[in-house]
C-alpha positions, 0 to 999 in steps of 0.5 A, spaced: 500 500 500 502 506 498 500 513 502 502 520 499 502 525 503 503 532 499 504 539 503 504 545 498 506 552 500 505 558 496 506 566 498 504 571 493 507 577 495 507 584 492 502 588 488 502 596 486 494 598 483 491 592 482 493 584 483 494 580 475 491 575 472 495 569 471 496 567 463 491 572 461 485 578 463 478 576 464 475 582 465 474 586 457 471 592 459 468 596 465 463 602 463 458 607 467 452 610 464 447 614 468 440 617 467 433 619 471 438 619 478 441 612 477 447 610 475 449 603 471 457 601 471 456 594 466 462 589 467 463 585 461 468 579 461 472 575 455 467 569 456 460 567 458 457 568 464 452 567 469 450 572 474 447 567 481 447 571 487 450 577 491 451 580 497 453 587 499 455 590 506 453 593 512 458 599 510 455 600 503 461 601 500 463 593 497 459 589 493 460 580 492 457 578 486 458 570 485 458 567 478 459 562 474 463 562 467 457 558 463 461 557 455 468 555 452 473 560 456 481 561 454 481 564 461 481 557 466 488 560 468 485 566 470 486 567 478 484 574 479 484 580 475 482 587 477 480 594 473 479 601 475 473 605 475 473 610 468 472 617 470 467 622 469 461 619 472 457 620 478 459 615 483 465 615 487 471 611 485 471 603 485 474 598 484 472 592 480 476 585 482 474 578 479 477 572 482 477 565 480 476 558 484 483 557 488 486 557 494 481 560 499 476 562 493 471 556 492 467 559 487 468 565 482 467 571 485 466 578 483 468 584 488 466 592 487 469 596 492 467 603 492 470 609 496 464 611 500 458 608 502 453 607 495 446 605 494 445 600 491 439 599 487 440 592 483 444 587 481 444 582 475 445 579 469 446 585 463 443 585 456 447 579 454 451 573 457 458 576 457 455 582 462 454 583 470 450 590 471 449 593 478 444 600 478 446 604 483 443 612 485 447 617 483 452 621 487 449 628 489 455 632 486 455 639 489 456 644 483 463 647 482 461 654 484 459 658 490 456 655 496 448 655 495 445 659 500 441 653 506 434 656 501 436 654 495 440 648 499 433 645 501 428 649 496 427 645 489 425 651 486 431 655 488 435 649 486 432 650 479 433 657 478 440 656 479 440 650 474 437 654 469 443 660 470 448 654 470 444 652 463 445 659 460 451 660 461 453 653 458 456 651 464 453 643 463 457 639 468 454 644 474 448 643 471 447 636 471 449 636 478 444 641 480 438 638 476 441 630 480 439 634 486 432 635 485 431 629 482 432 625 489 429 628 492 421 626 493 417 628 488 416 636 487 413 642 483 421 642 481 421 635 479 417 634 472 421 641 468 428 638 472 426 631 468 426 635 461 432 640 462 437 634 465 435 631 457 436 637 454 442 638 459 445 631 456 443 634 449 448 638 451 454 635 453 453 630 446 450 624 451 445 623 445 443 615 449 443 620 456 438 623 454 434 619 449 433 615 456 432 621 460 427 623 455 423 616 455 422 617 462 419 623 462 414 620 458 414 614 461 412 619 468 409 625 465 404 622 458 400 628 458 401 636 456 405 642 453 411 639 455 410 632 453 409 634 446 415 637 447 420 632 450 416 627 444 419 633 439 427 632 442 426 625 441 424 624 434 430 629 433 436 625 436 437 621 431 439 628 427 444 632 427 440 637 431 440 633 436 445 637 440 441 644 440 438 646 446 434 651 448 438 658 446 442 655 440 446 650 438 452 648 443 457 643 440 460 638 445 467 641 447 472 637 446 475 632 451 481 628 453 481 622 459 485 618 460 485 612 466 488 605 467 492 600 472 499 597 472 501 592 478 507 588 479 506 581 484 510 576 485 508 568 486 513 563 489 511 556 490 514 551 494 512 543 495 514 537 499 511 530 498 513 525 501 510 517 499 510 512 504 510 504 501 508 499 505 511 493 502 509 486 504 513 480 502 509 473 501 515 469 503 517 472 510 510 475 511 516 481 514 513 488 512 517 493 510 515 501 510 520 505 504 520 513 505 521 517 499 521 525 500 521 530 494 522 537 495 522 542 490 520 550 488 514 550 483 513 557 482 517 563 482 515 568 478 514 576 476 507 578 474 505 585 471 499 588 468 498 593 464 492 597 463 491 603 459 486 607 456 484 613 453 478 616 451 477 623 446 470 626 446 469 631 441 462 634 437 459 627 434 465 623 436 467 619 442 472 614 441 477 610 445 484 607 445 486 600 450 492 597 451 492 590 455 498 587 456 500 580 462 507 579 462 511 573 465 518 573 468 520 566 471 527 565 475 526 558 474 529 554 468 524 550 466 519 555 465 519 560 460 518 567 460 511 569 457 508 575 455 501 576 453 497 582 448 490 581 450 488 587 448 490 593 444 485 596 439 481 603 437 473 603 439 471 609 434 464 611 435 460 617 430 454 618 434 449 622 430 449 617 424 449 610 430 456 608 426 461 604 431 468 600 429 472 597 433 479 596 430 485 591 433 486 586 438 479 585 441 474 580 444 468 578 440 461 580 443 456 576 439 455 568 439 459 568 432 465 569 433 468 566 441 474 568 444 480 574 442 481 575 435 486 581 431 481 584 426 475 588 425 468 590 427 463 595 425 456 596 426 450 601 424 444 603 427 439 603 421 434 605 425 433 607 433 432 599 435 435 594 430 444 595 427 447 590 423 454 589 423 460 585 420 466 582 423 472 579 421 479 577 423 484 572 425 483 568 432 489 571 437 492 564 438 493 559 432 489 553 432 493 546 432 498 550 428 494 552 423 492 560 421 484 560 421 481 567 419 473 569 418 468 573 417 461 574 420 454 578 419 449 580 424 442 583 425 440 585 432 435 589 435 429 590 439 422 587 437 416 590 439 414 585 445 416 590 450 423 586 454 424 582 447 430 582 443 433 578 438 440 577 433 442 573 428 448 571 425 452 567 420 459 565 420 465 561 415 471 560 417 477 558 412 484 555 414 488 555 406 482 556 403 479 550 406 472 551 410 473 551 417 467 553 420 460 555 416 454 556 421 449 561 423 445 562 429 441 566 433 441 570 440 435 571 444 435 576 449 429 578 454 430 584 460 423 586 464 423 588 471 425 582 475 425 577 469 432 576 465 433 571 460 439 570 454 439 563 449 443 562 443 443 557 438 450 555 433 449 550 428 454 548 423 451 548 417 457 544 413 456 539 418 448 538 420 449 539 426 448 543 433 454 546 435 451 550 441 445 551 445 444 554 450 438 558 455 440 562 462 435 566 466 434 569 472 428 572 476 428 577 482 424 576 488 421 583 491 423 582 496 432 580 495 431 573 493 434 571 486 433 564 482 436 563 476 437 556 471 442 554 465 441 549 460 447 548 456 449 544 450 455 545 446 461 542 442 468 543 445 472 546 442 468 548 437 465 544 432 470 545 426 473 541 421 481 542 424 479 539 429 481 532 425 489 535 427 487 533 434 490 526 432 496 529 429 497 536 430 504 536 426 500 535 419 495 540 415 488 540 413 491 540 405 495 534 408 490 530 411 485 531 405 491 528 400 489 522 404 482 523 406 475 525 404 473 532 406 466 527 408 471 523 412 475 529 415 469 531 417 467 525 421 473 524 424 473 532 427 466 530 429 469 524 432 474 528 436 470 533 439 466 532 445 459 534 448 459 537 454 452 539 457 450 542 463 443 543 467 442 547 473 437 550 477 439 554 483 435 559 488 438 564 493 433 567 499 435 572 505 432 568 511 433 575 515 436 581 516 444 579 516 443 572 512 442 569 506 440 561 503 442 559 497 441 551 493 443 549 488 442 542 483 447 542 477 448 535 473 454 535 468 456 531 463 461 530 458 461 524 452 467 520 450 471 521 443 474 516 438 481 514 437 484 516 431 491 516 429 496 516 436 490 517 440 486 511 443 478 513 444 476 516 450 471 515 455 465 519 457 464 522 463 458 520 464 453 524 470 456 528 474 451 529 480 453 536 484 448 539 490 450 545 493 448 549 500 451 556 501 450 561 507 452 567 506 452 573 513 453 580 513 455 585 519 458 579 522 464 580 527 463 588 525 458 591 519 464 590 514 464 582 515 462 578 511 462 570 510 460 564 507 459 557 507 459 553 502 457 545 503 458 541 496 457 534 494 458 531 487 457 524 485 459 521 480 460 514 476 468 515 477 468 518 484 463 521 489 466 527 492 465 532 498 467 540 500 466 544 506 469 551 505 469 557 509 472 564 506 470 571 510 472 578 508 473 583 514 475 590 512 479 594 518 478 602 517 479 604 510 486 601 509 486 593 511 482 589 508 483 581 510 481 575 507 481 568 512 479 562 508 479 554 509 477 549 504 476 541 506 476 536 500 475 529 500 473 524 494 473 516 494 474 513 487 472 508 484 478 504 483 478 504 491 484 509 492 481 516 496 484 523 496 483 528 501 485 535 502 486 541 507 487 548 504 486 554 509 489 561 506 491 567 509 489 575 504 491 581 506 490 588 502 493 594 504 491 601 501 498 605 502 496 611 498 490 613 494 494 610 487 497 604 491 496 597 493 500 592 496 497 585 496 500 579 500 496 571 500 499 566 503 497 558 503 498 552 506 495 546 503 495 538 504 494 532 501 493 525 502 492 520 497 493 512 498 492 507 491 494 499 492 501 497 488 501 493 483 507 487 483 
């Protein structure tokens, strides 16, 4: 009998701003927009996402939103990966952290850190599977002028007249901040001529989408009288290039430069001690022997930076963007190379009055057509106010086994006329030599009403006739705090493609394979090669009382086996894999900062049955120290009889040193124990 016991050390030193991520960025973009009083900060990801609950503290000044990652992703190795907020809004500065499953993090984990205490209003799933959206109240910003007088402080009226002097003399920002004020506060005689200047105001500043939204909710609170008609008038004019006018004459957008990013340092160093126990009987002599072997070693040493780099120029009818993302690796062992990583670098073009937007450079797909980075373009055209067509097409970032695939994609998207209902529809071919690689179409749905959101996406594969992906995820909001949101998911991984025929032996081309071969029987051999991984779940989360929340959740998973081809012998299915999850969450425990959860999961299988327990808390200690205790206990029994158990409590400690700056430390300590029977 063999018992192997294993001990992992692992300190993670340093960091200035934010922490990285490892191998690559998970987060793509984060953005601000606000109208009526509220403030929407969307954060979008690389990859599909699923939004399952949330928790904010007792301080109002953080936010933990848990997630899972529901499509294809190249971000698995992702550990953590961190954006600062974008300027010119109107809430306090935050910061946006994701965290992947490891160490003391048991699930993926989205943490908004805010710089004073917010109001928060919803959290949810976005307009798209690829988006997390969080609506707070906006920020009362004082005007930069003169104190107001305690009068026009607590008197709407007064406040209106000094938006109106603000307005005449073109200065909008200071505008805005005095119309916000009125709008929040409880209804008023103020309030009806505030909601249709702070549209004008948008006009003014060249928010044409702000105002758009300002505008509809007017109408959608004031239907009837004088200045109905005249908001209905504004609105049917946005998509001219009138649309800047105000009253008093034309007031072009003044031009503007922002510039906003992040760069970090961290240091991992990882180091290792196993030790094998085999307990060695001889028939023989029935004497029994006990051979110690122990192995220590260091398994990571490494220097991780992130950058990221934006700037954003605003001007008349044009708002565009420049991005720079880069990871880099500096390994001092010699085993492992250096490794540095472009995620992204492209220019975001964007010509309001006509509704025309191009992306050029490094990028991540934002439609079902296209999955993953890509170098190459994407432009869009909004041919009426609720429906765009658009066209991709690029090279994916990374080769494809050794092969350099390009493609192009079509799309149509837009709002139907069921309120909530929006719909896509897209087509794709990619080529590889020549050769087609990929030629599909699908469509996207996209229902968001109230409480109720719902994405589904269907790709199938019209070269091979067959279903590429399908997939349907939802979620509904109770009144009263509680979420319950499902996912079904089916879909070929990777994508279903004829170069997936190269698994077998990825030296060769497809031109060298069709020398040989059939593109019929290419076509077989990628089907054969590529899996079919499906996942169900169901899960609710409800809050019990004031400081604790209860969440369940059923998932059954499986993945089915693939043929041998070449040098590589068929694979076996993993058959149904059962997981039921329990998971309390508490808040202002231990100090209205505190936060924990506790997560009990059990997973069964036809190879293994599993267990985990896990406890991971967060307690801020001023506005400088934030620490992060966990543990994490696992335990499996195999089929094969042999069993693993494993214990993993992690130590995180952030320390704010200035207002720009960070540093980072975590420390884990993790054992293993596993037995398996020799064979002699």
């Amino acid at each position: 009998m063999s018992f192997r016991h294993a001990m992992l050390c692992l300190l993670l030193g340093w960091g200035l701003i934010a922490a990285p991520g490892i191998r690559a960025q998970s987060l793509d973009d984060i953005e601000v927009a606000g109208a009526g009083g509220e403030s929407r900060i969307t954060v979008r990801f690389a990859t599909q996402v699923r939004y399952q609950r949330h928790v904010v503290d007792n301080s109002s000044q953080s936010v933990q939103i848990f997630l899972q990652v529901t499509g294809a992703s190249e971000d698995d190795g992702v550990f953590e990966d961190t954006r600062n907020s974008p300027p010119g809004h109107d809430l306090p500065g935050f910061e946006v952290r994701y965290l992947a499953p490891q160490g003391g993090v048991p699930a993926r984990r989205l943490d908004v850190n805010f710089e004073s205490p917010v109001e928060l209003i919803r959290v949810g799933q976005a307009e798209d599977n690829r988006s997390i959206v969080l609506i707070l109240k906006s920020e009362t910003v004082p005007p930069e002028t003169v104190p107001p007088s305690v009068a026009v402080a607590n008197e709407p009226a007064a406040i209106l007249a000094q938006a109106k002097s603000e307005m005449a003399a073109q200065r909008y920002d200071a505008a805005v901040a005095s119309l916000n004020r009125i709008l929040n506060l409880p209804p008023n005689d103020a309030s009806q001529e505030a909601q249709e200047l702070i549209g004008q105001v948008r006009e003014a500043l060249g928010g044409i989408d702000r105002a758009r939204a300002e505008y509809q909710l007017y109408l959608k609170l004031y239907p009837e009288g004088p200045g109905a008609e005249r908001v209905r008038a504004r609105l049917a004019g946005l998509n001219l290039p009138e649309a800047q006018a105000v009253a008093g004459g034309r007031a072009p957008r003044p031009s503007q430069t922002l510039t906003w990013g992040s760069l970090s340092a961290f240091y991992y160093g990882g180091n290792s001690r196993i030790r094998t126990d085999n307990i060695i009987i001889t028939p023989a002599t029935n004497a029994t022997t006990i051979d110690t072997q122990t192995l220590s070693q260091t398994d990571q040493s490494a220097l991780v930076t992130n950058l990221d780099a934006n700037v954003r120029l605003r001007g008349g009818d044009w708002d565009n963007r420049f991005v720079l993302r880069n990871i880099g690796t500096l390994s001092f062992l010699d085993q492992q190379a250096n490794e540095n990583r472009l995620t992204a670098l492209y220019g975001d073009f964007r010509y309001q009055p006509q509704r025309i937007g191009a992306r050029l450079g490094r990028q991540s797909s934002t439609s079902g057509s296209v999955l993953g980075r890509f170098d190459g373009a994407s432009a869009s055209w909004g041919v009426t106010e609720k429906w765009r067509i658009g066209a991709i097409a690029g090279v994916p970032a990374q080769d494809g086994l050794g092969n350099r695939p390009s493609f192009a994609a079509l799309t149509v998207d837009g709002d139907t006329p069921i309120e909530g209902l929006g719909l896509g529809f897209f087509a794709v071919r990619q080529a590889v030599d020549g050769i087609t690689d990929r030629l599909a179409v699908g469509t996207e749905l996209r229902y968001f009403k109230d409480l109720t959101s719902v994405f589904g996406l269907v790709d199938y594969d019209i070269q091979f006739d067959q279903l590429n992906v399908a997939s349907v995820q939802g979620s509904y909001q109770f009144g009263s705090g509680g979420v319950f949101n499902f996912l079904y998911d089916y879909r070929r991984t990777p994508t279903l493609q004829v170069s997936n025929a190269l698994l077998a032996d990825p030296t060769r081309t497809l031109a060298d394979l069709l020398d040989s071969q059939s593109s019929t029987e290419l076509q077989l051999q990628a089907l054969g090669l590529t899996p079919v991984s499906k996942v169900a779940l169901a899960g609710i989360t409800y809050p019990v009382s004031d400081r604790w929340q209860l969440g369940a959740e059923f998932r059954l998973s499986s993945l089915t086996g693939t043929d041998g081809a070449g040098d590589i012998p068929p694979q076996p299915g993993t058959g149904n894999v059962y997981t039921t999850t329990l998971q309390a969450i508490g808040t202002g425990i231990f100090g209205d900062s505190g936060v924990i959860t506790m997560t009990a999961s059990q997973l069964s299988a036809d190879a293994y049955d599993g267990r985990l327990f896990a406890l991971n808390s967060r307690f801020r200690f001023g506005s400088r120290w934030t620490l992060e205790p966990a543990i994490r206990w696992y335990q499996q029994d195999n089929a094969s009889g042999s069993s693993l158990t494993r214990l993993a409590p992690t130590l995180r400690a952030l320390f704010q040193w200035r207002e720009h700056f960070s540093l980072e430390g975590e420390i884990a300590y993790e054992r293993s124990r596993s037995d398996a029977a020799l064979v002699s």
